[in-house]
N, C-alpha and C positions, 0 to 999 in steps of 0.2 A: 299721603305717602309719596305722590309724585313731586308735589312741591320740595318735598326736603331734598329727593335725589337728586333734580334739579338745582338746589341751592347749592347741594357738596361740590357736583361735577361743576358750576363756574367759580366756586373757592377754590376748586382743587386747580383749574386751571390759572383762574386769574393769578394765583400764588405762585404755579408752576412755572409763569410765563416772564413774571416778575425776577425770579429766582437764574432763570437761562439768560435773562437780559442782565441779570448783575454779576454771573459765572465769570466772565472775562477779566477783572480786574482784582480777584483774590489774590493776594502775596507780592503785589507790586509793592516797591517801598521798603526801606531797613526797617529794623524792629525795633527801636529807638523814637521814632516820628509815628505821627499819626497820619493815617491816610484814609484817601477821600473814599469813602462803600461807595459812592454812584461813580467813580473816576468821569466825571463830567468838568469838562475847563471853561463852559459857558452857559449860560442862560440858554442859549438859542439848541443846543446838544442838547441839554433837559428836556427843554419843549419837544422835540423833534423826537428823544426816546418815547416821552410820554406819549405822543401821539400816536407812534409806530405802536405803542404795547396794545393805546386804546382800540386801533384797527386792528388789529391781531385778534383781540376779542371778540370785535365786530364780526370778523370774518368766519370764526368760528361760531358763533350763531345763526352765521348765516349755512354754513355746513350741518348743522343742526336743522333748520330748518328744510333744508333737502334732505334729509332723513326722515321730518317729519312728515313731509309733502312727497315723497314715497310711500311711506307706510300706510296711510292716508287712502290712497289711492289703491294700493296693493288690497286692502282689508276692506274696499266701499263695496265686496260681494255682487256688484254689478248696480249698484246704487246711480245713478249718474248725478245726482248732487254731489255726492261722495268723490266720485273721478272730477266735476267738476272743482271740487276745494280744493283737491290734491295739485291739478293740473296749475290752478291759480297761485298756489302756495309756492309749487317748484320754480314757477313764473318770475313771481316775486322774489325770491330767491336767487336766481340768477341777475336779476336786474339791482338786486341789492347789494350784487359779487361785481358784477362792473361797476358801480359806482365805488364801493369799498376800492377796487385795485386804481380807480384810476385819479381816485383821491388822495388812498397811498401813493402812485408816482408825480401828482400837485406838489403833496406836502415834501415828501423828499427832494426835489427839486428847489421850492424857495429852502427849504432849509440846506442845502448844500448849499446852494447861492449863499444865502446873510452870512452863513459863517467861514463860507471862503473869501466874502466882500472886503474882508480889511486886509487880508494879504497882499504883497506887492508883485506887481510881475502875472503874465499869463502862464507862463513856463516855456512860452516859446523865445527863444534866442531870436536875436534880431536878423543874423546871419545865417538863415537858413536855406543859403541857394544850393542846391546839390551839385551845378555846375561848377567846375573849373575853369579856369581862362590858362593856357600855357604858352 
């Protein structure tokens, strides 16, 4: 029984999360042309959504599991093996949350890098002295 509720809640998310990452680009486009469902103009934007969606997931297992490494603990009745798993599990969980965030701001990083790399120009103007001479 736990398995299945288990299985619905990461369908219903996985789908959910899929569905919010494609909301933005409904009814762009005349109705004449077909247009792109992932409005992605590169490879390297695919990858970088995909990635963002997979850590999104991540992250929310890992939320999950701070709930479960709670409950865990709350319910060991004075067990201390019981507060010991719980304590271990919240542990790991946190340690699984910094790694998640700081993988997500890696991958964001090179991926705004690659696909800012072929444009020209920094955007700074070469004339940028704030001084005047009169």
């Amino acid at each position: 029984m736990h398995k299945k509720i288990l299985f619905l809640l990461v369908f219903v998310l996985f789908f959910g999360i899929v569905n919010i990452a494609l909301a933005d680009c409904q009814g762009k486009g005349d109705s004449s042309s077909l247009t792109d469902p992932l409005c992605i103009d590169s490879p390297q934007a695919l990858i970088g959504r995909v990635i963002a969606a997979a850590l999104g997931i991540v992250g929310s297992l890992a939320l999950l599991m701070f709930i479960f490494g709670g409950f865990t603990w709350m319910t060991s009745a004075g067990s201390a093996e019981k507060v010991t798993k719980g304590k271990n599990i919240m542990v790991w969980a946190a340690i699984g949350l910094v790694i998640i965030f700081s993988s997500y701001a890696i991958v964001k990083f090179v991926i705004r890098g690659v696909t800012t790399s072929g444009q020209t120009g920094s955007g700074v103007s070469p004339n940028t002295n704030s001084a005047t001479t009169n």
